[in-house]
C-alpha positions in Angstrom: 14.8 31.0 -1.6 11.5 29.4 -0.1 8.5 29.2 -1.7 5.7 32.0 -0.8 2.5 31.0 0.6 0.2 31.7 -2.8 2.6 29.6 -4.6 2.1 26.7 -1.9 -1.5 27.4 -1.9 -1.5 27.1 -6.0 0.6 24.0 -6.0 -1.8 22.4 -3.5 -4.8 23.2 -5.5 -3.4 21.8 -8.7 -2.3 18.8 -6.7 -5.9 18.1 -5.5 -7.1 18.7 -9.2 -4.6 16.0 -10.4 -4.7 13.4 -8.3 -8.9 14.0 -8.4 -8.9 13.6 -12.4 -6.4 10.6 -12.3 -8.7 8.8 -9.8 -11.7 9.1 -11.6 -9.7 8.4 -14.6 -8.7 5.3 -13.5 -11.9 4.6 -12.0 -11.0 3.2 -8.5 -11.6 3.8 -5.3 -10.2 6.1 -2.9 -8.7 2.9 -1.3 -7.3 1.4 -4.2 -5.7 4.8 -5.7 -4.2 5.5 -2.4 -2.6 2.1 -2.2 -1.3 2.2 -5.9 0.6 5.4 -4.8 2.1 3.8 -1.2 -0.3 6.1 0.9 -2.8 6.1 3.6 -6.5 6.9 2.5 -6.0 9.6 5.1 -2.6 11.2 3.1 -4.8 11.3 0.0 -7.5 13.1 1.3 -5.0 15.7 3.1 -3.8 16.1 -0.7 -7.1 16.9 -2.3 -8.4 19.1 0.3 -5.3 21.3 0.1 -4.1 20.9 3.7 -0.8 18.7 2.8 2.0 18.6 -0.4 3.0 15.1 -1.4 6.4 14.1 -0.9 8.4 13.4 -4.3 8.0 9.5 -3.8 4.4 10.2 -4.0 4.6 12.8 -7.0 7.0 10.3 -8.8 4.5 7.5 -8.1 1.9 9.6 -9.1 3.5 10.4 -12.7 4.6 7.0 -13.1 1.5 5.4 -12.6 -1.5 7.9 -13.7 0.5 10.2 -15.9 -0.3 12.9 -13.4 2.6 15.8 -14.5 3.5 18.5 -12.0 6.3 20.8 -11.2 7.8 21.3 -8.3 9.0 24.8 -7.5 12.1 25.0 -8.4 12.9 21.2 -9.1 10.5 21.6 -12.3 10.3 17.9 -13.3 13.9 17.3 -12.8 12.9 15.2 -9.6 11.8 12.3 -12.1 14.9 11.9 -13.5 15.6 8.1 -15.0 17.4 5.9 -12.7 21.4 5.4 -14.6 21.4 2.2 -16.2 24.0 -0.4 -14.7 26.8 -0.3 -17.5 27.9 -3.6 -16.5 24.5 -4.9 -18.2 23.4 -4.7 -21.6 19.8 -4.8 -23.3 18.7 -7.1 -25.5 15.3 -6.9 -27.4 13.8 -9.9 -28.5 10.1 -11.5 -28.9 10.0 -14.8 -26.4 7.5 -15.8 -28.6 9.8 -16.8 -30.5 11.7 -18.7 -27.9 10.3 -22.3 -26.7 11.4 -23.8 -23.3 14.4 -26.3 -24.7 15.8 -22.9 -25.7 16.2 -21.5 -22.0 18.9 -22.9 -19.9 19.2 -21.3 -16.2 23.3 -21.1 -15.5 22.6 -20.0 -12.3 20.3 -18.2 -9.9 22.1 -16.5 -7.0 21.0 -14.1 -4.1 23.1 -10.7 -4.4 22.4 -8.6 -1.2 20.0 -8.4 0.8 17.1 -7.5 -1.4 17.9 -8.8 -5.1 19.1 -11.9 -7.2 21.2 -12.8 -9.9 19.9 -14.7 -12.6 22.0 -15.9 -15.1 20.1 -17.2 -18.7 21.2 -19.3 -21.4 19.1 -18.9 -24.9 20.2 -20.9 -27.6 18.7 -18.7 -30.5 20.5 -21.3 -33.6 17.1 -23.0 -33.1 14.1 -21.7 -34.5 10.6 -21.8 -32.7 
């Protein structure tokens, strides 16, 4: 079921009241906060004079950056749902200021695809900083 026209009207005005607040809140330029969300000047302005909706990327960006929180019709705030963690990893918490540089040992630094690396560390934690 689409949305109705007040309700797209409604989202647009809160859109335009959010990303207004978290510009001033973050006390940039039009520029600057259109950049740190991946848009045009142009897109930005469509947003807060209610004559375009931001796609998800930009909403996501939007939240993740400025803490700007909106639903999306039916989505809610299921579209910023967590990436899945790779389970062939694990997470280790640890302070490196505790760590010095004889510690660190680099096994190996690898390209994996086209757009990442694999970086394989050593950290011998037996000796104290």
């Amino acid at each position: 079921m689409g949305r109705s026209t007040s309700e797209d009207e409604a989202f647009k005005r809160r859109v335009a009241e959010e990303f207004d607040r978290a510009r001033d809140r973050a006390g940039l330029s039009v520029d600057d906060f259109a950049r740190s969300l991946g848009i045009t000047r142009a897109a930005f302005y469509k947003y807060v004079t209610r004559k375009a909706i931001p796609s998800l990327r930009v909403l996501q960006q939007a939240r993740r950056r400025w803490g700007v929180k909106l639903s999306y019709g039916e989505l809610g705030d299921a579209y910023v749902k967590a990436q899945k963690k790779d389970s062939r990893q694990m997470e280790f918490q640890f302070s490196l200021e505790d760590l010095t540089k004889e510690q660190i040992q680099v096994t190996r630094f690898s390209p994996k695809g086209a757009n990442s690396a694999e970086l394989l560390i050593k950290i011998d934690f037996s000796k104290s900083a």
